[in-house]
C-alpha positions, 0 to 999 in steps of 0.5 A, spaced: 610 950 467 615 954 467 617 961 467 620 967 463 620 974 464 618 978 457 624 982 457 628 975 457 624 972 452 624 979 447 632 979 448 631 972 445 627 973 440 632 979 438 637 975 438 634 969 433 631 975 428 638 978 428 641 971 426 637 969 422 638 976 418 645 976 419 649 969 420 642 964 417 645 965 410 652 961 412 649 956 415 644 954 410 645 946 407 644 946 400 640 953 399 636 952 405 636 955 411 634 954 417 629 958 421 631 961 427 626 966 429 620 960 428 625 955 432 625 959 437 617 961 438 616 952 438 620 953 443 617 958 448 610 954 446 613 948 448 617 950 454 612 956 456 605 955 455 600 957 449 600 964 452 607 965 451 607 961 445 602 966 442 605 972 444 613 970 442 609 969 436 607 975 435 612 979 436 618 975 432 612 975 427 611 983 427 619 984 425 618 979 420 613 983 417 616 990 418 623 987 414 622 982 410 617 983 403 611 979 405 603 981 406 604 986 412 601 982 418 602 974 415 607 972 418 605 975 426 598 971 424 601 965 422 608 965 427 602 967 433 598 961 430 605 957 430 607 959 437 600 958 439 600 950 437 607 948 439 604 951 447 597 946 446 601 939 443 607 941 447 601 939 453 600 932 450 607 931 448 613 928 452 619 934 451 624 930 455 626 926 449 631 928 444 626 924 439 621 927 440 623 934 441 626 934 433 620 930 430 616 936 434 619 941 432 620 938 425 612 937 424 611 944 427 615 947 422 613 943 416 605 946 418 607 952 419 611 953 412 605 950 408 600 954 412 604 961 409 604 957 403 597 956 402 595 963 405 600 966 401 597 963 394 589 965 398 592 973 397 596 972 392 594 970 383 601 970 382 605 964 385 611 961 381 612 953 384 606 948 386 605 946 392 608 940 391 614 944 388 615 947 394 614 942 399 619 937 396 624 943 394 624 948 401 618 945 407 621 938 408 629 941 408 627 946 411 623 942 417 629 938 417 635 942 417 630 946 422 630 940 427 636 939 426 639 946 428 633 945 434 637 939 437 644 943 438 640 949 441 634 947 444 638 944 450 643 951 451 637 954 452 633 950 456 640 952 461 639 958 458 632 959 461 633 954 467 629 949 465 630 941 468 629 936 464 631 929 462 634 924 457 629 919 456 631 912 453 627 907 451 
């Protein structure tokens, strides 16, 4: 397992919020943008552990919650919940691999969108889109372009943080 120090993970996680606030809006395809601050708590579950996962989670989910209008403490649930799954199934999975890093991230972020969704829906009598509205229109563009953006920065911070890895080929 690798190793990162709470200020170097926080110094990320300020940097992706501040992104994704500031720059995602010029990055977006067709409406959707892709999710920084979820694209780099999968990270440090998957690069870090469960622990680490949980608590970037927690944190990247407390300022969305304090500057984005939602249930306060929702996002710190579910992003704590995201980075804690991505640490467990990062366990069983090769994160060498291109391919397989995209299609995780991808499942990863997909299941956490529909989980906000479906909480959201939970507290919530009020809601405008169906369930497969939604998914058909942001969880799956969303996931991809997520992915996608996964697969340009996962390798810069994989130097970053200075973790080895290598390309596998089939």
């Amino acid at each position: 397992m690798y190793k990162v120090t709470r200020p170097e993970m926080y110094a990320a996680l300020f940097v992706a919020i501040f992104l994704q606030f500031t720059a995602a809006r010029f990055l977006a395809v067709g409406g959707i943008k892709p999710d920084l601050v979820i694209m780099c708590v999968i990270f440090f579950g998957l690069y870090f552990g469960s622990p680490k996962g949980f608590e970037a989670g927690l944190v990247a989910g407390f300022f969305q919650d304090v500057f984005v209008l939602d249930y306060f403490g929702m996002n710190m649930f579910l992003y704590g919940a995201t980075g804690l799954y991505a640490g467990v199934i990062g366990a069983q999975f090769s994160k060498e691999s291109a391919a397989a890093r995209f299609f995780l991230v991808c499942f990863i972020c997909a299941a956490a969108m529909t989980c906000h969704f479906a909480l959201a829906a939970l507290l919530s009598p009020y809601h405008a889109l169906a369930f497969t509205e939604y998914a058909a229109g942001t969880v799956l563009p969303g996931a991809l372009l997520t992915a996608l953006f996964s697969a340009a920065v996962f390798p810069r911070l994989m130097r970053l943080f200075r973790i080895k890895g290598r390309e596998e080929f089939i």
